[in-house]
N, C-alpha and C positions, 0 to 999 in steps of 0.2 A: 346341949350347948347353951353357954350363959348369952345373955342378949347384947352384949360387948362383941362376945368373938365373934356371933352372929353376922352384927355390923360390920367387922371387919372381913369378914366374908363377902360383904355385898361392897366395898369399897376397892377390894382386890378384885370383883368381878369385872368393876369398869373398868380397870387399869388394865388385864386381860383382854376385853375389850376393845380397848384401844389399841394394843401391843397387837392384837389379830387382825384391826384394819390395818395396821400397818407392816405389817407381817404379807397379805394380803398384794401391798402396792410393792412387794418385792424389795424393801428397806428396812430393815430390823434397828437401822441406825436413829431413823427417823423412831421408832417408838420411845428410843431413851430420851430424845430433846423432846419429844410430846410430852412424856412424863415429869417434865422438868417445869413446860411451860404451861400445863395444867397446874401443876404444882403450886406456881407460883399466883395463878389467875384465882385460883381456892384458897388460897392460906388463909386470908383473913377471913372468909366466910366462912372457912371448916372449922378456925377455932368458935366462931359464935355457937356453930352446930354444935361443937363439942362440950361446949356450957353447958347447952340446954337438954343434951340427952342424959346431964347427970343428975337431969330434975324431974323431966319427962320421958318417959320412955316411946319405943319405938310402935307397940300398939296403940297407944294411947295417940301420939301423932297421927300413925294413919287413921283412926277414927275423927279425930279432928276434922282430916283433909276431907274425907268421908262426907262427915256435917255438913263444913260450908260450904262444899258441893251443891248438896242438896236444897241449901236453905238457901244459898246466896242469891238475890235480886237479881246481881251485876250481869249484865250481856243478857238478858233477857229480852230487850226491847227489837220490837221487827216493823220494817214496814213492809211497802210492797214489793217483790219480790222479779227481780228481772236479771237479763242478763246482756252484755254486749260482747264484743267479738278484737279480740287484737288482730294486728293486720299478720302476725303468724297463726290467728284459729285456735288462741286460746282464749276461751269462757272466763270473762270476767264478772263476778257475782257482784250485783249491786243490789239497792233499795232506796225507795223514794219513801219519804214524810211527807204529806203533802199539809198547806195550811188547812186548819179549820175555817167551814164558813162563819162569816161575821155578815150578819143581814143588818146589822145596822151602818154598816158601811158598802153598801150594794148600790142603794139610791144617787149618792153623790160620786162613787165610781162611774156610774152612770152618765151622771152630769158632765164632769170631768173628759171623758173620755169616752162616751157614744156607748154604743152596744156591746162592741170589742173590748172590755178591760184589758190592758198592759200585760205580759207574760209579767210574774212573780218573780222577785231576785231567787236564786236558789243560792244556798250554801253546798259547797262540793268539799266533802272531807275524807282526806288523804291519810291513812294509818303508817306507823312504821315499821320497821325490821320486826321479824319476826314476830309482830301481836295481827288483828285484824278489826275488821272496821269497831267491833264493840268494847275498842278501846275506847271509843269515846261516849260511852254510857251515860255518865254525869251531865255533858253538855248534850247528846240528844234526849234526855230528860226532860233539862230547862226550857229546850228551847221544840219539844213537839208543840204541833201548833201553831206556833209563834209565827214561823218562818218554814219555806220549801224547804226539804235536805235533801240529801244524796249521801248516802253511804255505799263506799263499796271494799272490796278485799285486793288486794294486787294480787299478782299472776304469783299462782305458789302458795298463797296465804287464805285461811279461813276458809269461804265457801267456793275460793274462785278453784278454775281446773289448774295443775301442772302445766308451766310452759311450754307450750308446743316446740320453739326454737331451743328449748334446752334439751326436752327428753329426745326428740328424734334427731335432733341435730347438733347436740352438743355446742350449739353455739352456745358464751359467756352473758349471764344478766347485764347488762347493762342500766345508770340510771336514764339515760337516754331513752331507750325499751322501756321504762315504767312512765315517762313523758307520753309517750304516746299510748301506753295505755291509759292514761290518765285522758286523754282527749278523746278515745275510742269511747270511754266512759260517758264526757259531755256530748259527746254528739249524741246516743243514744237517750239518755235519760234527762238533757238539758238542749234540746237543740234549737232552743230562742230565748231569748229573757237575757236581762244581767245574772253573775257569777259573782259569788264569794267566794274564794278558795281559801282553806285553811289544810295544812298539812302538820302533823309531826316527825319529826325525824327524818327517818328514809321518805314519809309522804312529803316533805316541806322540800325534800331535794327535788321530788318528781314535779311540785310545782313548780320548782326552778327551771325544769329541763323542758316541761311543757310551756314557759315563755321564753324560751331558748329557741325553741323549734316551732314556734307559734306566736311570734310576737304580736301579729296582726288579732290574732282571740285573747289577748291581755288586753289591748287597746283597744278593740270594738265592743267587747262586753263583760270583761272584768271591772269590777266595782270595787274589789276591795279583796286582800290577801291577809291571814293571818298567819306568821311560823312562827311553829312552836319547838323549843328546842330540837335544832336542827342546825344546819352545817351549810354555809356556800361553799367549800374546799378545804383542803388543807389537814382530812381527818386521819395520816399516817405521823401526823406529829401527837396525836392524840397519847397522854401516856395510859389513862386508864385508871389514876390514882396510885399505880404502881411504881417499885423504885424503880432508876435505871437499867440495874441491867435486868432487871426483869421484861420490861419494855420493850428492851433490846432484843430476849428471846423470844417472847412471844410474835413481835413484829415479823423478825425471818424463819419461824418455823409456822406461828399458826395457820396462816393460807396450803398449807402441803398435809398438815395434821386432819384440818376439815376436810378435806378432798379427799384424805385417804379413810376418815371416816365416816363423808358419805357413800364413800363406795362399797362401806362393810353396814350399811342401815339398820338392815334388821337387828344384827348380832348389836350394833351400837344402842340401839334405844332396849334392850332389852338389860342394858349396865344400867343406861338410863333411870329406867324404870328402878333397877336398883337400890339403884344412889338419891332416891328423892331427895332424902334430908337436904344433902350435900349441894345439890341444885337450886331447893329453895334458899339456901342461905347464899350462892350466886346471885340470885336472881333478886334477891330482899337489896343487898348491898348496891347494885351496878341499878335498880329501879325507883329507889325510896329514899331516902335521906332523913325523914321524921322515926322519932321512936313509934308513935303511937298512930299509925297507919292503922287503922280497920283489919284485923287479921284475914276477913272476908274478901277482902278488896286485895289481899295480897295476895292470896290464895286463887283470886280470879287472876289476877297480874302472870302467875305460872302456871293454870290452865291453859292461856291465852299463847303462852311461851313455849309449854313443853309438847302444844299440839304442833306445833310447827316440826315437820322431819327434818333430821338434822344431812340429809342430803340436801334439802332445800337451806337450811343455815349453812354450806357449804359455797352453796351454788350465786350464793348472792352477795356472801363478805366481801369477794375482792373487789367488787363495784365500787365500796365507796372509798378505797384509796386511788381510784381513778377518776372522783366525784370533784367537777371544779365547775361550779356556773354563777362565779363572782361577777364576770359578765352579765348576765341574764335579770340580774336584780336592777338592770337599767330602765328593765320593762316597767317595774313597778313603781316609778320615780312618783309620777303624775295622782296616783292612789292612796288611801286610808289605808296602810299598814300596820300591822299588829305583831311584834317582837316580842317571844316571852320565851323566858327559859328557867329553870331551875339550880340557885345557885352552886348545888352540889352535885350537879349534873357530871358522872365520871364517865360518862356514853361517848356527847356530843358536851362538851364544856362551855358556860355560859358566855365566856371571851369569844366563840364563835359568832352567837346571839349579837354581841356586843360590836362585832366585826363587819356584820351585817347590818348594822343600824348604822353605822357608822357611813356608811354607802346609798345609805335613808336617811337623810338629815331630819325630814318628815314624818318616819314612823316614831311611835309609841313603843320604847323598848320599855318591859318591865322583866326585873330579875326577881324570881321567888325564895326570900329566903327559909333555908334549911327545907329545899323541895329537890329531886333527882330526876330524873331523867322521863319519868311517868306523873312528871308534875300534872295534868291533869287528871289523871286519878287520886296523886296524894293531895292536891291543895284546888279540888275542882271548883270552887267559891271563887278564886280569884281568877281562873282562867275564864269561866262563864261569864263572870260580871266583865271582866276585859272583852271578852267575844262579844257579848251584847252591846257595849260599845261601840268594839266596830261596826258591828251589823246598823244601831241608827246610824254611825257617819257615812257607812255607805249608801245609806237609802233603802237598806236592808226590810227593818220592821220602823214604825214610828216611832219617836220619842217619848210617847204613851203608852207603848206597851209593856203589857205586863211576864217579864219573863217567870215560869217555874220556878219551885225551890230547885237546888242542887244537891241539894244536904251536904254533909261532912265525912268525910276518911277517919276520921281519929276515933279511936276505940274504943268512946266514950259516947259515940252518937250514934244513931238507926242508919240503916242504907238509907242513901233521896234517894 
């Protein structure tokens, strides 16, 4: 079998795949408009992939993927290792960075402030949809050391457990439910000192929701908020970079396609697995916007994505067209806020960013041009240096310190 037909054997398996979850949820109707609104969700990615498999073949890819696996820095970095508890009993995985001592600043803390020095601002950083916390590699780089962190994974993602309220109870994700895991978090791993929250995406909503349902822990010890491409409401007007009516179908079938293909998991990731190519060229387009992204760095980007089960990318889409906490950003009127999005952002679109600030007369919007949706991974120089920013206006680190390099994404430079 030539390596053409090959392919088209593993592109027919996922489409099988899909036609068997839905086959499965007792609608065979339903697998034709899935077919239709995949279709339409891959076209432009499939033709890139289609370019490059007539340059590259399909061993030589996976050997690739292989490589950067192996070599690649990214998501390496750990700290210490804990865990807290949502109020349904599911295990959410975190990690502290703690500062390094500076004994030359011991003495006049000393002075300053008696025996007891001050609890340390911590930084509390929120990952989004489907990646987890080592999405933010490049910024906890720069800034170990510097400043407290807290990283952690939301319920479903990375090291945390499967939601308890979803698996035994089939109750619906909520971003409200990531709110309060998000404070189940502070209490555990922050429970004195000032807070810096920075979220992306889905994490920048759950800071929303967590000063929705907490306003008095925005105002008592928040210091300072950073979002990062990310959304206050409004995300079913979203088109996707797509035409019309593509839009259109994707809108009223995807939520029924997910669900019928998390209920078929196994059988589905095993197309998955199939269809790599097909996936990464997905995931390159709806994540990147630069040509010359670090192929390492991209390849971490769908590690990060394809670990995620796609019963949990089921389990969690319809949340955000129920996502509205334009209200809530009233918390952070009085605070240094930090606004950043990516101008080719087709996820979460920069007009979002831009909507938000707008309701922040105060914050610091910055739009990254020719950056996407994982603008921190592809343009990490400018998110960093904007982060370190906030962090001295909020009282963070000194106006002296020395933040880490970051290094660069572009495919011409070493991992930082």
């Amino acid at each position: 079998m030539s390596e053409s037909s090959a392919e088209a054997v593993e592109v027919a398996a996922a489409v099988a795949s899909a036609a068997s979850a839905a086959s499965a949820a007792g609608n065979w109707r339903r697998a034709g408009i899935a077919g239709t609104a995949i279709g339409v969700v891959a076209a432009g990615a499939a033709a890139g992939v289609a370019i490059e498999r007539l340059t590259v073949g399909r061993g030589m890819r996976r050997k690739a993927r292989l490589a950067l696996d192996s070599a690649a820095p990214y998501g390496t970095l750990r700290g210490t290792p804990a865990k807290a508890y949502a109020d349904d009993g599911t295990a959410l995985y975190y990690e502290v960075d703690d500062v390094e001592p500076d004994a030359t600043l011991a003495p006049r803390r000393r002075r300053l402030f008696g025996r007891k020095a001050p609890a340390p601002v911590t930084v509390v950083f929120s990952h989004g949809y489907c990646l987890n916390q080592d999405s933010w590699h490049f910024q906890r780089a720069a800034l170990q050391g510097v400043v407290r962190m807290v990283h952690w994974d939301q319920r479903s993602h990375g090291r945390s457990g499967r939601g308890v309220a979803q698996v035994q109870d089939g109750s619906p994700v909520t971003i409200d439910q990531l709110g309060n895991d998000l404070k189940a978090v502070i209490d555990a791993a922050v429970p004195e000192g000032p807070i810096v929250l920075v979220g992306h995406s889905m994490g920048g909503m759950t800071v929303m929701a967590l000063a929705d349902q907490y306003p008095e822990l925005i105002r008592d010890r928040v210091v300072g908020v950073a979002l990062v491409g990310t959304s206050s409401g409004r995300l079913g007007e979203v088109n996707f970079g797509l035409p019309v009516a593509g839009v259109n179908v994707v809108r009223r079938v995807l939520p029924q396609v997910l669900k019928a293909l998390g209920q078929q998991a196994e059988l589905v990731e095993r197309g998955r697995r199939a269809t790599a190519d097909l996936f990464a060229g997905i995931i390159k387009r709806y994540s990147f916007a630069s040509r010359d992204v670090d192929p390492a760095v991209e390849r971490f980007a769908e590690r990060m994505i394809e670990g995620t089960p796609i019963d949990v990318v089921a389990e969690f889409y319809p949340a955000f067209t129920d996502h509205d906490k334009t209200a809530a950003l009233a918390c952070f009127t009085e605070l240094p806020v930090l606004v950043l999005a990516g101008v080719k952002d087709l996820v979460t679109p920069s007009e979002h960013s831009e909507a938000i600030a707008d309701l922040l007369p105060d914050a610091e919007l910055v739009l990254v041009p020719d950056a996407g949706h994982l603008v921190m991974l592809e343009h990490p120089e400018v998110v960093t240096d904007r982060l370190a920013d906030l962090l001295m206006r909020s009282g963070a680190v000194p106006a002296g310190a020395t933040v880490g390099g970051y290094g660069s994404t572009s495919s011409s430079a070493q991992p930082g």
